[in-house]
C-alpha positions in Angstrom: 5.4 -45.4 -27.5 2.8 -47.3 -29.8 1.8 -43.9 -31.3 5.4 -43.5 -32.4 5.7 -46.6 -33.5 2.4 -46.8 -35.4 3.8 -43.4 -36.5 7.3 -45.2 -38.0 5.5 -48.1 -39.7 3.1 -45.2 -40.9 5.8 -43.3 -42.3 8.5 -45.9 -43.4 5.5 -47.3 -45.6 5.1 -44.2 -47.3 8.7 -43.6 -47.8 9.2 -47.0 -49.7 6.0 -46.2 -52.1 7.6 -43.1 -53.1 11.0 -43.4 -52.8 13.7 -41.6 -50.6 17.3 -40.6 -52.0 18.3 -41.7 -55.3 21.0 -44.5 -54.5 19.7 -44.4 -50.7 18.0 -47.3 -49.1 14.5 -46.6 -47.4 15.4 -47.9 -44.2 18.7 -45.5 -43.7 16.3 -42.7 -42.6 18.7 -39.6 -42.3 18.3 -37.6 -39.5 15.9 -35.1 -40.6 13.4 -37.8 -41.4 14.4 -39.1 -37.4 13.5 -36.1 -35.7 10.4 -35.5 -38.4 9.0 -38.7 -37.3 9.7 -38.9 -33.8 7.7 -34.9 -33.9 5.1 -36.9 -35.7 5.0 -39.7 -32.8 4.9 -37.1 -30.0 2.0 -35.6 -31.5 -0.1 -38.7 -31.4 1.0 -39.9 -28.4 0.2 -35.8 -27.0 -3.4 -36.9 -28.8 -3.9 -40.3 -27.1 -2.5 -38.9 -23.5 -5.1 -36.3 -23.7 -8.1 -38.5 -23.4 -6.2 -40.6 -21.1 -7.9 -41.1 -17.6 -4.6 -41.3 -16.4 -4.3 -37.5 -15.5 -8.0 -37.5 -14.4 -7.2 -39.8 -12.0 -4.6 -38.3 -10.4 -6.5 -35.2 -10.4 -9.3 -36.6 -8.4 -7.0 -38.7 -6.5 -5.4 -35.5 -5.5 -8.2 -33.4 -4.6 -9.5 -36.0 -2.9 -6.7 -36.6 -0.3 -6.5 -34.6 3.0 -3.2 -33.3 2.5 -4.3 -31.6 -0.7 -5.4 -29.0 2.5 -2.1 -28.8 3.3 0.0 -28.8 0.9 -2.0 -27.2 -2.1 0.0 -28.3 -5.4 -1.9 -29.1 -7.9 0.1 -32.5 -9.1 -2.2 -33.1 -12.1 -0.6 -29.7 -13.7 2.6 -30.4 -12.8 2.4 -33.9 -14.9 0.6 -32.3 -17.5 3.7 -29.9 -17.5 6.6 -32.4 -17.4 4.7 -34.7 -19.8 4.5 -31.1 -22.1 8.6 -30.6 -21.9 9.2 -34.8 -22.2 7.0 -34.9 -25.9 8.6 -31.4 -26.8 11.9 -32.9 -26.0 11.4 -35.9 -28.2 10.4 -34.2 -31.2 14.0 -32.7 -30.9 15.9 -35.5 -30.3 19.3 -34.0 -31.3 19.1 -31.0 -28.7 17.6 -33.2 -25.9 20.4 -35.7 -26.3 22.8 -33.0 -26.0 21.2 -31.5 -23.0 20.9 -34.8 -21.3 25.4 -35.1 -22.1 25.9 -32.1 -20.6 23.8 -32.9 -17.2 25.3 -36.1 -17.2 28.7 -34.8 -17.9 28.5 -32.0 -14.9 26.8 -34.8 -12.2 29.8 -36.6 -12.5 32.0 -33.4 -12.3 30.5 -32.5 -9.6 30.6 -35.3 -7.8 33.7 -36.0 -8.5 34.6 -32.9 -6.6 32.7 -33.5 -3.8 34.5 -36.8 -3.3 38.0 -35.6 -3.6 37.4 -32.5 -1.7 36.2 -34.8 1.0 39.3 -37.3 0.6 42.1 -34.4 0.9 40.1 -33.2 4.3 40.0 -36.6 5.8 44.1 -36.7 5.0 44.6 -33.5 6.6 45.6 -31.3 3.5 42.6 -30.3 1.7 40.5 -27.2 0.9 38.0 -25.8 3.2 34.5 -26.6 2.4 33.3 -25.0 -0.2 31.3 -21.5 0.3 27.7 -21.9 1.5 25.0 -21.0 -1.3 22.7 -18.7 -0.4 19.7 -21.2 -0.7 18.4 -21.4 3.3 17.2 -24.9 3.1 20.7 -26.3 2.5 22.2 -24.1 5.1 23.0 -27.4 7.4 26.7 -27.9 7.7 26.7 -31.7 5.9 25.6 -30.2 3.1 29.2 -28.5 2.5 31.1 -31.4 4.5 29.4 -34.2 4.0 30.5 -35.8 0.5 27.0 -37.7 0.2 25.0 -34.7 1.0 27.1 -32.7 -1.3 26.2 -34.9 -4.0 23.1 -35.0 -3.5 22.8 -31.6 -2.8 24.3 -30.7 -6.2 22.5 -33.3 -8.3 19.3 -32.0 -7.0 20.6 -28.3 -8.2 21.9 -29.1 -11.3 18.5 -31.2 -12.3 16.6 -28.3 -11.4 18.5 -26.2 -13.4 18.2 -28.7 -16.1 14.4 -29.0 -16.2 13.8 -25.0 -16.2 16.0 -24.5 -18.8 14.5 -27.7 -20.6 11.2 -26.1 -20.1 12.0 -22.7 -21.6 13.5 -23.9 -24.4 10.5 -26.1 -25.5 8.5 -23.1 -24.7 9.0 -21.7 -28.1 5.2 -22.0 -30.1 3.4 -21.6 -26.9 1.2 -18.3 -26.5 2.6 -16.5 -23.6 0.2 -18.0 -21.2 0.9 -20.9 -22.0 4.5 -20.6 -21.4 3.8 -18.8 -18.2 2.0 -22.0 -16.8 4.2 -24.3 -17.6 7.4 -22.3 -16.4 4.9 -22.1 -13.1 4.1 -25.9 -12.5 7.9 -26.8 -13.0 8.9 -24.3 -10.8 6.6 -26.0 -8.5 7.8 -29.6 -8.8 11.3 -28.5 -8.4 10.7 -26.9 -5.4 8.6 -29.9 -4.0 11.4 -32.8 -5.0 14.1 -30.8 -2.5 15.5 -33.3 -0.6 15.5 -31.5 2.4 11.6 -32.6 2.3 12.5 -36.7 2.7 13.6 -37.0 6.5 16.7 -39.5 5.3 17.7 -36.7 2.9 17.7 -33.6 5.6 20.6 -34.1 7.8 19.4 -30.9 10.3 16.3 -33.7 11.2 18.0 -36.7 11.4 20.4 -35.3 13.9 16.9 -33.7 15.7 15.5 -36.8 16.2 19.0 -38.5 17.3 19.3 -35.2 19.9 15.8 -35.4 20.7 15.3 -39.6 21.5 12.9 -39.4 18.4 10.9 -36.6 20.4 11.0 -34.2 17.0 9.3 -37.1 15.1 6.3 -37.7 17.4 6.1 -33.7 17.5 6.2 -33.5 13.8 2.9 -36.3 13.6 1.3 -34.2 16.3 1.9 -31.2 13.8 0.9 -32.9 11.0 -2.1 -34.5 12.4 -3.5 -31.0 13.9 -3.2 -29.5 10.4 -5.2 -32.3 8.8 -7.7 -31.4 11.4 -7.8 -27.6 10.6 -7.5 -28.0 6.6 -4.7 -25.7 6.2 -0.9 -25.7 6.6 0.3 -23.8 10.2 2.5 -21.0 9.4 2.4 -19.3 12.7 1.8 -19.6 16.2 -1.6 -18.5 15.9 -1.5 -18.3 20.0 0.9 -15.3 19.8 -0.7 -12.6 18.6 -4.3 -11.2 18.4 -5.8 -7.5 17.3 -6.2 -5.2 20.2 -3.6 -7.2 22.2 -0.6 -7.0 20.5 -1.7 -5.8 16.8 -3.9 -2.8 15.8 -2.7 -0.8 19.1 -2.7 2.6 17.8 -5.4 4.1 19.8 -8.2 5.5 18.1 -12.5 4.9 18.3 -14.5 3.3 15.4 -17.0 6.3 14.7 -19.0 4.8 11.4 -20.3 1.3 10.9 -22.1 -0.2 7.9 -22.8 -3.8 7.2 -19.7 -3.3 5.0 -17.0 -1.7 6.9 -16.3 0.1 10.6 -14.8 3.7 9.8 -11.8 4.0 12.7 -10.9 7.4 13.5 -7.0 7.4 15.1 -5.9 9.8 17.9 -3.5 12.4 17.5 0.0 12.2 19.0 1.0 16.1 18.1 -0.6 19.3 19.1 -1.4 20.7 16.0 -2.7 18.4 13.2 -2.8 19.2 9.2 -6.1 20.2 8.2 -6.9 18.1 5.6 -7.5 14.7 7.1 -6.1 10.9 5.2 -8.6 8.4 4.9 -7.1 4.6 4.1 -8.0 1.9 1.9 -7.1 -1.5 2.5 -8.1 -4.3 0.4 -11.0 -6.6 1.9 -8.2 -9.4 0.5 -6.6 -9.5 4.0 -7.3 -7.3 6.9 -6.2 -3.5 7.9 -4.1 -4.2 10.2 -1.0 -4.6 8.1 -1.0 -0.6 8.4 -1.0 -1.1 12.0 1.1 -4.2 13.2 3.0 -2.7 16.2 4.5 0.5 17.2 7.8 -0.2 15.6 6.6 -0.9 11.8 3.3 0.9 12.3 2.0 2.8 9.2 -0.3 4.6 11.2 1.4 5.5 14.5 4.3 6.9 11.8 1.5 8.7 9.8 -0.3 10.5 13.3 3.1 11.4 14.8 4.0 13.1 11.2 0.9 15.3 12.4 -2.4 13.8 10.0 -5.5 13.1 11.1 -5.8 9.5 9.9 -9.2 7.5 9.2 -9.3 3.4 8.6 -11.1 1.5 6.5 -11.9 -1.6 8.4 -13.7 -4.0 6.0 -16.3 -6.6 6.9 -15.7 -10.8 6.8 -18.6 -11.4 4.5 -20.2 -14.5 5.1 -22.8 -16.3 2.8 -26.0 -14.0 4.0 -24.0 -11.4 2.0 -23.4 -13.2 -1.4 -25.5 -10.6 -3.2 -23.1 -7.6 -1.9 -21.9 -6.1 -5.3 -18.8 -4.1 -5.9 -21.2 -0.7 -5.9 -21.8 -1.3 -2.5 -18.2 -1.6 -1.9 -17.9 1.9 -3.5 -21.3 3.5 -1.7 -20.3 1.8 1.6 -16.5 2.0 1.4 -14.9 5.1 0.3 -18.0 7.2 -0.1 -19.3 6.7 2.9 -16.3 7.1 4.8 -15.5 10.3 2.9 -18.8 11.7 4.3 -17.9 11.1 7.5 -14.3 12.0 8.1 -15.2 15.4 6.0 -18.1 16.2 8.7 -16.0 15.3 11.6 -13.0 17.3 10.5 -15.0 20.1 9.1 -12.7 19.8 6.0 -14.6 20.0 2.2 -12.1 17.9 1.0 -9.3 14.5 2.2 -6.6 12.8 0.7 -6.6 9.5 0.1 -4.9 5.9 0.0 -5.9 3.1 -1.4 -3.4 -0.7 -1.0 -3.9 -3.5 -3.4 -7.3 -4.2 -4.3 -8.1 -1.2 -2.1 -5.9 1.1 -4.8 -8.0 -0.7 -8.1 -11.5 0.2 -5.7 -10.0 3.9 -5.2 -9.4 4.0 -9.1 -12.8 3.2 -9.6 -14.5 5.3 -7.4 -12.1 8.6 -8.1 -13.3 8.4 -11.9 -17.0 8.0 -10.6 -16.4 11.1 -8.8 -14.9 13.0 -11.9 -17.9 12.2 -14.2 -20.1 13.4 -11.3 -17.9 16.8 -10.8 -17.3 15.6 -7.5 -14.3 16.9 -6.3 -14.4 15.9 -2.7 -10.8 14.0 -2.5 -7.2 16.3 -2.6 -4.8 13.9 -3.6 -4.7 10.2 -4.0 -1.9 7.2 -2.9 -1.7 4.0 -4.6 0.4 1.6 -2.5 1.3 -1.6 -5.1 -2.0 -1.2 -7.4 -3.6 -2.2 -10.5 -5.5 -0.5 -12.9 -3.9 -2.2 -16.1 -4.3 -6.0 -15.3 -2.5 -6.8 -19.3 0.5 -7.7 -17.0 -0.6 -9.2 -13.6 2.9 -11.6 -12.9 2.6 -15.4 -11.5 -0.9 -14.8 -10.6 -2.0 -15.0 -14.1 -1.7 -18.6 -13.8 -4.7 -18.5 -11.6 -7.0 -16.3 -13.6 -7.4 -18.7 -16.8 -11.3 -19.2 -18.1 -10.7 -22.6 -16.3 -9.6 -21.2 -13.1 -12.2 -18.0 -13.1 -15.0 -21.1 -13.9 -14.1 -23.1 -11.0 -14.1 -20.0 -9.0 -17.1 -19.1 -9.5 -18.4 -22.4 -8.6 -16.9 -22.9 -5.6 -18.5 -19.1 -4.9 -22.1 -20.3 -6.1 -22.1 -23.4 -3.3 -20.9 -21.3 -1.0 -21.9 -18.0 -1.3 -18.4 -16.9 -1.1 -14.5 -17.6 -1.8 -13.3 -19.0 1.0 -10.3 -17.6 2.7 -8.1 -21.0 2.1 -8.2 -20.4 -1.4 -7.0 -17.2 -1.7 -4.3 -18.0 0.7 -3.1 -21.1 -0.8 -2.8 -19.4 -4.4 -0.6 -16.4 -2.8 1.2 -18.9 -0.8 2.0 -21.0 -4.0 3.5 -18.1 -5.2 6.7 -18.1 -2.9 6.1 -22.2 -2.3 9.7 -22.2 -0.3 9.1 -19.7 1.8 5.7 -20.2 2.9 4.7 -23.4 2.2 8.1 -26.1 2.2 9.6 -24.2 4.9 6.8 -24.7 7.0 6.5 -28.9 5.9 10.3 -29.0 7.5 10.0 -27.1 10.3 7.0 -28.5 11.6 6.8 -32.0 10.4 10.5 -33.0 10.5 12.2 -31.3 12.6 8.7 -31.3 15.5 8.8 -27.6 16.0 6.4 -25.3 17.2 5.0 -22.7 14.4 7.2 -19.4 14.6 5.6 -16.4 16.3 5.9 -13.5 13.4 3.4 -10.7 13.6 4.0 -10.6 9.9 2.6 -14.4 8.8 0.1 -13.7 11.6 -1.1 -11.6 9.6 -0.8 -13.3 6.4 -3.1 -16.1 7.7 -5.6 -14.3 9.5 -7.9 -14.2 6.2 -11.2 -12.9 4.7 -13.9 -14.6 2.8 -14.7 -12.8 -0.6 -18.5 -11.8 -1.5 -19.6 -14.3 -4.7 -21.2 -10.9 -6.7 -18.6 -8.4 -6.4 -15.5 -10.6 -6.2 -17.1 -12.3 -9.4 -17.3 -8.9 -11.1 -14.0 -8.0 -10.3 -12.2 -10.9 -11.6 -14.0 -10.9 -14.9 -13.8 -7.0 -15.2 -10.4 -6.9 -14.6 -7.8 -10.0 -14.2 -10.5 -11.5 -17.3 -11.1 -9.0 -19.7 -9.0 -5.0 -18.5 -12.4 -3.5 -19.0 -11.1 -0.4 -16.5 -8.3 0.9 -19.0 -11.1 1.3 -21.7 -12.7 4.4 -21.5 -16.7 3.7 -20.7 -16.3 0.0 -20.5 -17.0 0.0 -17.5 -20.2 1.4 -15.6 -21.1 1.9 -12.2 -24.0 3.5 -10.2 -24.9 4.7 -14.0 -21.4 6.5 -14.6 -19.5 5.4 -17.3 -15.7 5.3 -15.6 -12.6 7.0 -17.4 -9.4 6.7 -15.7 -8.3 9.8 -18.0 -10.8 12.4 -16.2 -8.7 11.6 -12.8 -6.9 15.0 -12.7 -5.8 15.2 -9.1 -2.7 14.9 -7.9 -1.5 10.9 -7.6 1.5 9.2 -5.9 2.3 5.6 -6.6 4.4 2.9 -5.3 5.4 -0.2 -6.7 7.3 -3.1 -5.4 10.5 -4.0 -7.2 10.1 -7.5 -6.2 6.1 -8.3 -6.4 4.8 -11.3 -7.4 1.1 -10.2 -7.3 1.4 -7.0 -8.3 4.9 -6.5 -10.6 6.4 -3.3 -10.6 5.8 -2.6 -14.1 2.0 -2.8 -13.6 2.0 -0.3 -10.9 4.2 2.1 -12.9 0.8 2.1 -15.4 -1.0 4.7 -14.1 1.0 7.1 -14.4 0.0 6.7 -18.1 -3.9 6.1 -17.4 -4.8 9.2 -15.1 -5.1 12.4 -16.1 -3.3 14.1 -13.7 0.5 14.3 -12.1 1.8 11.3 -10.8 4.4 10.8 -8.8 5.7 6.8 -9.5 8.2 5.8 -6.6 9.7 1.8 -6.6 10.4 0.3 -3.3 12.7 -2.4 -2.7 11.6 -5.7 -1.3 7.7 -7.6 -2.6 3.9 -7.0 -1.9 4.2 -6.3 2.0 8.1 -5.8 2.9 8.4 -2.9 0.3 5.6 -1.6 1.7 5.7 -1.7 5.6 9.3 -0.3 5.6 9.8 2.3 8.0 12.1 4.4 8.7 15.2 3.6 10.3 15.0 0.0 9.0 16.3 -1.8 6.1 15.6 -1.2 2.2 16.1 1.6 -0.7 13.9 2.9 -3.0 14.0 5.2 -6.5 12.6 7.8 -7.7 12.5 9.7 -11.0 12.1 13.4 -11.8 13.3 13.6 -15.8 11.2 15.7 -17.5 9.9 15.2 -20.0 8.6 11.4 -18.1 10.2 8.1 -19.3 7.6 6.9 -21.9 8.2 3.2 -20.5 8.6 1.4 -17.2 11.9 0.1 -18.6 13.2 3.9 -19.7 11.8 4.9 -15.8 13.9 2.4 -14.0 16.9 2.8 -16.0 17.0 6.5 -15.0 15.6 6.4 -11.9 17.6 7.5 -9.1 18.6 5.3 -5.9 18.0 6.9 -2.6 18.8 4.6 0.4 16.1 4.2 3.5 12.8 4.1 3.6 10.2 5.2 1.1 7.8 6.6 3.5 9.6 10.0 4.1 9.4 10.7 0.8 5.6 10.4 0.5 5.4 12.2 3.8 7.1 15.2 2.4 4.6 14.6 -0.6 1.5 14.4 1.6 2.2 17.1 3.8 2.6 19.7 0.8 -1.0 18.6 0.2 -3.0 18.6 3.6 -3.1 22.1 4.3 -1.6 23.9 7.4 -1.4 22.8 10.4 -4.7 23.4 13.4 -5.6 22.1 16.5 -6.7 18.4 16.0 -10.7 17.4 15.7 -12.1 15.8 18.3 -12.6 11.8 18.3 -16.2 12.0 16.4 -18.9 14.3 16.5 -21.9 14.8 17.4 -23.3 13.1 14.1 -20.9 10.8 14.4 -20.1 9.5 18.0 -17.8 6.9 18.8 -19.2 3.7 18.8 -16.3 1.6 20.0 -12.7 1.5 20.7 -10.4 0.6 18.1 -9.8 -1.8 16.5 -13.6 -2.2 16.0 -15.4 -5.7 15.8 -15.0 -6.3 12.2 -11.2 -6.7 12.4 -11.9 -9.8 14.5 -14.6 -11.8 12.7 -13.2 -15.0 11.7 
């Protein structure tokens, strides 16, 4: 406020040396000089803010408290964001005045509706309660009945509305990261300032802890107390479930091992296999066993009783011994390796291939190592929800700043790697209601146990990534999109270029993917050289993907020749075919893995089994 007012004085002085209006007086500023000099205020005050402690403080404050642990906002941001929208707001006072009406105006609307609603009940002759929204946390019956909690309810949805659309509207003269970070932060201060959060505000935990003789409240400090312990939020009964036990059953023997991956070989279910054998991917983000959860959403079991001999990539937990593993080694010990050995096992010159995620970009890499090489030892390639083009990489982006990649790299330097918590807090911040408020409700106010879903089991059951190659990869690609430039990038001495791929691709996108957005996927059916075969499933990152047959979900496909030009021109053309994805790329796969034999043994003479699966490395912590 003194910078505007310095600002004023500043201005109204320069006003009456040269003169305003002829006939005006100096101090009747019209409204154009108003909103010029309150722009001019905001900017100092922007200024003086900036080299305010203030937000330093808070940031340390906040990195400094346990809870950060569990609860991973980054509250410095989000006031750096709402401080952003309030000085933008002010240079415009006309529009935020009118904004702030109109809130105003439908608060009282729709409180006003709330109350009367509520009145006409209590006589006996009013309107049902209005139809539940479809947002889950308000999905307690006071919320519709109750005229407080409707209020509240709705003032808490109409000021969220308010503030997103207050943010994009001040978002004009931002560059597009910019915008994308602060659109991000609000989100995320919206979603923390439900009051569903505050156990007076939820009425689902109040009537807990009336049901329970304050039971659910002593549970819910237990909770939170054993999560400050651990460092991390609890998502999941992490008692439920374990690999080999319940996960990862598809029977099969780990017949490679490297200090980088095991190599699992999976036992047929069919008489006659196709000759051509699959070898799979996964990204050392997370670990295989999302392919193999349980029989009923199995990618594997699905892929053996379909009649293909299926290898796994099962990657190593690196720890800091291995900080100097690069992301050649990934390539020599990953999908080179493992192509050796599943072609001498199987007898076959060459294999298909799949690579998920980070496993696809890795797949990319190495297939255009092979073409400069001549090396023609893969088939066909799948890329399940991959980047090659990282111009577009969604919410994540706001993670992968020169800030962000900086502080990366230092936490990697100390430690010799990224530790797992951080790469599960920044995926977790991208669905914050789902995964991480959810959680703060359901464990801290209403004193439940952690659900038991195979799914978030999963999803917390992390990996460490190596400092060199993870470095490497984030500056090669989220930093710089050195892969889509032809010899950009090098590796083992091979200049890469994804244009000299000329073998036959299939790739899947997710239609609603925050990590990898559809859109991106769709790219490389523009980068490679050869046919591609784009397919969008319903659903995000892991639903669209482990959708199998007989469950829920759609996907599209598009055959127009000659192809859409644009991702937009694909999907408006595209056709809509109901069930799951996966029979379609059976169909595709099975056109390109030869006839069908007798099935290879379970290793080889070269290559005995060493172990059952799921192999050791699956369970490193």
């Amino acid at each position: 406020m003194l910078g505007i007012w310095s600002a004023w004085l500043e201005s109204v002085s320069a006003m009456g040396q040269s003169g305003t209006r002829p006939g005006t007086d100096w101090w009747k500023a019209p409204d154009e000089f108003t909103g010029s000099l309150l722009a001019m205020g905001a900017r100092q005050l922007s200024g003086q803010l900036s080299k305010d402690p203030l937000l330093r403080a808070m940031d340390q404050m906040w990195n400094a408290n346990p809870l950060r642990d569990v609860v991973p906002v980054d509250w410095a941001e989000v006031a750096r964001a709402l401080r952003l929208v309030w000085l933008r707001s002010l240079a415009r006072p006309g529009t935020a005045m009118m904004a702030a009406t109109e809130f105003n105006a439908g608060l009282w609307r729709a409180a006003l509706e709330a109350w009367n609603d509520a009145g006409k009940r209590w006589w006996g002759n009013g309107p049902n309660p209005p139809a539940e929204r479809t947002d889950k946390r308000f999905s307690a019956p006071e919320w519709q009945t109750n005229p407080a909690y409707r209020t509240l309810k709705e003032g808490y949805l109409l000021a969220s509305d308010w503030l997103l659309r207050q943010g994009d509207s001040v978002a004009s003269g931002l560059d597009e990261a910019e915008q994308r970070r602060l659109a991000f932060h609000l989100r995320q201060f919206v979603e923390a300032m439900s009051p569903t959060l505050l156990l007076a505000s939820n009425p689902a935990a109040l009537r807990r802890a009336m049901e329970t003789g304050g039971a659910s409240l002593a549970a819910g400090a237990r909770n939170l107390m054993a999560d400050l312990k651990a460092g991390r939020l609890s998502m999941v009964d992490a008692t439920a479930f374990a690999p080999g036990r319940n996960l990862a059953l598809s029977p099969g023997k780990v017949v490679h091992r490297n200090k980088l991956m095991e190599l699992i070989q999976y036992a047929p279910s069919t008489e006659t296999a196709h000759k051509v054998p699959l070898l799979i991917l996964p990204p050392w983000i997370n670990k295989y066993y999302i392919l193999d959860l349980q029989p009923k959403n199995s990618m594997v079991q699905h892929l053996v009783a379909q009649g293909f001999t299926v290898f796994m990539v099962s990657w190593k937990n690196p720890d800091a011994a291995m900080e100097d593993t690069s992301f050649e080694d990934y390539m020599d010990l990953g999908p080179l390796a493992a192509s050796e050995v599943a072609r001498e096992i199987t007898g076959s010159d060459t294999l298909n291939v799949m690579g998920y995620c980070i496993g696809g970009t890795l797949l990319a890499m190495t297939l255009a190592w092979l073409s400069a090489r001549g090396d023609r030892r893969f088939g066909a390639a799948t890329f399940m929800v991959s980047m090659q083009d990282f111009e577009r990489v969604g919410d994540t982006a706001v993670f992968m700043d020169e800030p962000a990649l900086d502080l990366i790299e230092q936490q990697m330097m100390q430690r010799g790697y990224l530790d797992s918590r951080e790469m599960s807090n920044m995926f977790n911040l991208l669905r914050p209601t789902d995964l991480i408020w959810s959680n703060v409700v359901n464990n801290y106010l209403l004193g439940e146990k952690p659900p038991a879903f195979d799914l978030l089991y999963w999803n917390s059951d992390g990996t460490r990534m190596a400092r060199a190659a993870h470095s490497w990869y984030l500056r090669n690609t989220y930093s710089e999109n050195n892969l889509i430039v032809p010899g950009k990038i090098r590796l083992k001495g091979e200049p890469l270029d994804l244009r000299r791929i000329t073998l036959d691709l299939y790739a899947v996108g997710a239609e609603k993917d925050h990590i990898v957005p559809w859109e991106s996927a769709w790219r490389v059916t523009r980068l490679a050289g050869g046919k591609v075969r784009y397919v969008l499933a319903s659903s995000g990152h892991i639903a669209g993907i482990i959708n199998p047959p007989g469950g829920k979900g759609n996907y599209w496909t598009n055959d127009a020749a000659p192809a859409p030009a644009t991702a937009e021109e694909w999907r408006r053309t595209a056709t809509r075919h109901d069930g799951s994805w996966w029979t379609d790329w059976t169909g595709w796969l099975a056109a390109r893995s030869g006839a069908r034999e007798a099935p290879p043994s379970l290793g080889s003479a070269a290559h005995p089994p060493i172990a059952d699966a799921p192999g050791l490395y699956v369970l490193e912590k």
